[in-house]
C-alpha positions, 0 to 999 in steps of 0.5 A: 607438290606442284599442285600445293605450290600452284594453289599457294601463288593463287591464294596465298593460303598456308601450305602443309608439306609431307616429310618426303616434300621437306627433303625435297625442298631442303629447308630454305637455309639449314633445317627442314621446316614448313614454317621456315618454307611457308615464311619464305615464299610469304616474303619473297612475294612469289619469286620463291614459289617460282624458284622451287617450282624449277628447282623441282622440274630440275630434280634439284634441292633448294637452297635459301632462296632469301636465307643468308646461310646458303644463299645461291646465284639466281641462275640456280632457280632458273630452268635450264632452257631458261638459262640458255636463253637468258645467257646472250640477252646479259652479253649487252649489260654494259651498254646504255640500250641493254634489252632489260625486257628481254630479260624480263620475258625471258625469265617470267618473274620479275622478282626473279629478273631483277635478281638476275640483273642484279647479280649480273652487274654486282657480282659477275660483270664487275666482281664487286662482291668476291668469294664469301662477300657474294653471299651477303650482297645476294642476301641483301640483293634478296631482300631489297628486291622483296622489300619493292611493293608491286605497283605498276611502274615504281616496282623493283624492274625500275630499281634494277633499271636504275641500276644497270644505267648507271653501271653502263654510264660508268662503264662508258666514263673509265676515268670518272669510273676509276677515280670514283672507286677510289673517293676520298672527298667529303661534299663541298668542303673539300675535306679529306675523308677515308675512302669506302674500303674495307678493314678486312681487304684494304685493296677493295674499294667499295664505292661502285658497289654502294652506289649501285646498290644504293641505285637498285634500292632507290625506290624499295617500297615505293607505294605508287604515289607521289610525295604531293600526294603524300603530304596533301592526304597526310600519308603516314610517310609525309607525318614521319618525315615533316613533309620533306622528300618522304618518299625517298627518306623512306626509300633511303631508311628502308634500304640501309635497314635492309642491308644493316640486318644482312651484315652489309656494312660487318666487314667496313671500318668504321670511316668507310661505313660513315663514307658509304652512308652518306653517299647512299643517302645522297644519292637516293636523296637527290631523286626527289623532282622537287630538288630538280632544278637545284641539281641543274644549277649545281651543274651549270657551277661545275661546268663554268670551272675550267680544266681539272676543276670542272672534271668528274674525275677530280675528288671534290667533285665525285659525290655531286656527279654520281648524284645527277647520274643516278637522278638522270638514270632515275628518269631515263626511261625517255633516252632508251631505245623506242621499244624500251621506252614504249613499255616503261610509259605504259607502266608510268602512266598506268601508276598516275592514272591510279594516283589520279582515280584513288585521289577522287573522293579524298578529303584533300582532291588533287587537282586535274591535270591542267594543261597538255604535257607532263612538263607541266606537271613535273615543273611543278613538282621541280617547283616544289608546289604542294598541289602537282597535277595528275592526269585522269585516265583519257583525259591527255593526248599521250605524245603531248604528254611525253614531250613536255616530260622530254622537253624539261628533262633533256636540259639534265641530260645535256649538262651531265654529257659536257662534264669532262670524262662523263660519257653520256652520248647516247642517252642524248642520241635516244632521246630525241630520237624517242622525242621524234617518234612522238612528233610523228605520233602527235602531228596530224594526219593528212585527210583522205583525198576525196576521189575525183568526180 
């Protein structure tokens, strides 16, 4: 059986069981099939061969690793000596400079991790999702990780990352947090809409489950490329949505597919699905870099208001807050702790260098990367110039390029932490502490002292 599910993660070929292997694996869902088990692990990419692989080495039944009918916490699928280590690197989740690659090593899988992450922040750390409802914000956890697409930086670890800062943000703003769940203001119109609740629990509020899922979804299906990119190559994505922002409709679309088919919204009424949507779609809209600039702006008016007017906490203000939040935790991976932030540029420069060598020989060539930092090109984008600059694999100084993107970033940062009963104190601590580092990285070495003669 091991040897069967060890040749399928490395060639994907379609597997045969034996009656005595279907029992084992219990049908993924109700009905013991090979078809049903081979479909599943097709779509889990991976996570599912790894869940039946320790579900077998723990001498127990899987149970619908991906089907709605008996969906099961992730921990399930996990080895226990798994489970013991993964336990106390979760007891720091509410906390902006939580080790999410601890996590991820621990684990081994990093479908499987951002599974765990997911229902750690959703289901247990704020218990979002209660009794049967669980089933159905796993399933739709599920396949909302499946959906990410395996590139090296824009992957479903960014989407659980994205996530989990703004469930620590929110857990370090209690008033922001407390009037947020109880959201009743539409945009700027001050009009008063119904709050995101429930028909069957009037006393549920869903607001913190839609935006933190709407968080962890952000990027589902992101193809590592940039939305530039996309409308100058004519990308299939740019045609569908007429050149706007198509990376994130297509996040945003896909996404409310998703949980649309899992019965996410079954148990809204009416009002609170429109209100749930339209901060789902707001939140994941305002992502785009191109729409940067007018995000600081809006906040810079937020901030001129005094007193209640320029609060989080006031309703007309909600939506255009948890905006910049989820945008700001989007590009955070400069405000974490050194150690964090080292590996998420690996993995960020890695995706442009890979935009930049597949953009060579393109009918429509993107130009070189012009100019020594990354704020170059992020202004341009901001900007929303058609042709940002992409660096070529060795061809930037790589503490240079990180302090431009720093240096245009922190401003956002800056101005979300002096919006009265938003805490966002050590995003700003980290960054320049991360900011530090790279001047060290950059500053030229002292010459070797030639020895006296």
């Amino acid at each position: 059986m091991l040897g069967k599910l060890d040749a399928y993660e490395k060639s994907k070929t379609p597997l045969e069981f034996d009656g005595e292997e279907l029992v084992m694996i219990s049908a993924y869902g109700a009905t013991p099939h090979k078809a049903e088990v081979s479909r599943v692990l097709g779509e889990s990419k991976g996570a599912g061969v790894r869940a039946v692989k320790n579900l077998i080495a723990k001498n127990r039944a899987v149970e619908a690793f991906g089907a709605s009918s008996s969906f099961k916490a992730p921990a399930a699928y996990l080895a226990d000596a798994v489970v013991a280590r993964v336990g106390p690197l979760l007891a720091n989740i509410h906390s902006w400079d939580f080790d999410m690659w601890a996590v991820v090593d621990a684990v081994g899988d990093q479908r499987l991790a951002a599974k765990v992450l997911a229902d750690e922040v959703l289901v247990k750390a704020r218990d979002l999702a209660p009794g049967p409802y669980g089933a159905v914000v796993r399933t739709c956890v599920d396949a909302i990780v499946a959906g990410y697409e395996d590139v090296a930086y824009h992957n479903c670890l960014h989407g659980a990352d994205c996530m989990q800062s703004l469930h620590a943000t929110l857990a370090k703003s209690p008033k922001y947090e407390a009037a947020l769940a109880l959201d009743r203001a539409d945009l700027e119109s001050s009009t008063r809409l119904p709050c995101i609740r429930t028909a069957v629990d009037d006393d549920n509020d869903h607001t913190l489950l839609v935006v933190l899922l709407a968080a962890l979804a952000h990027d589902v299906g992101h193809v590592g490329l940039t939305n530039a990119y996309l409308v100058e190559t004519g990308h299939d994505f740019a045609v569908r949505y007429n050149d706007q922002s198509p990376l994130e409709n297509y996040h945003v679309a896909t996404a409310l597919s998703i949980v649309e088919a899992k019965g996410f919204w079954d148990s809204f009424d009416a009002p609170g699905k429109r209100m749930g949507r339209l901060y789902w779609i707001e939140c994941v809209l305002a992502t785009d870099m191109a729409h940067h600039m007018a995000a600081m702006a809006q906040l810079d008016g937020l901030l001129r208001k005094e007193g209640a007017a320029g609060d989080a906490a006031t309703p007309a203000n909600h939506l255009a807050v948890v905006k910049a939040i989820v945008h700001a935790c989007d590009i955070s991976a400069p405000t974490k702790p050194v150690k964090t932030h080292l590996r998420w540029t690996d993995l960020v420069m890695e995706e442009f260098y890979a935009q930049a060598e597949n953009g060579a020989g393109k009918e429509c060539e993107i130009p070189n990367f012009k100019g020594s930092d990354l704020g170059h090109a992020e202004k341009e984008l901001a900007n929303g110039k058609a042709k940002p600059s992409v660096p070529p694999r060795g061809s930037v100084v790589l503490g240079k390029f990180q302090l431009g993107f720093i240096g245009f970033i922190r401003p956002l940062f800056a101005k979300i932490a002096a919006i009265p009963s938003v805490d966002f104190d050590a995003p700003l601590k980290n960054i320049d502490v991360v900011k530090n580092h790279w001047i060290a990285e950059t500053e030229p070495k002292p010459a070797d002292k030639l020895p006296a003669l």
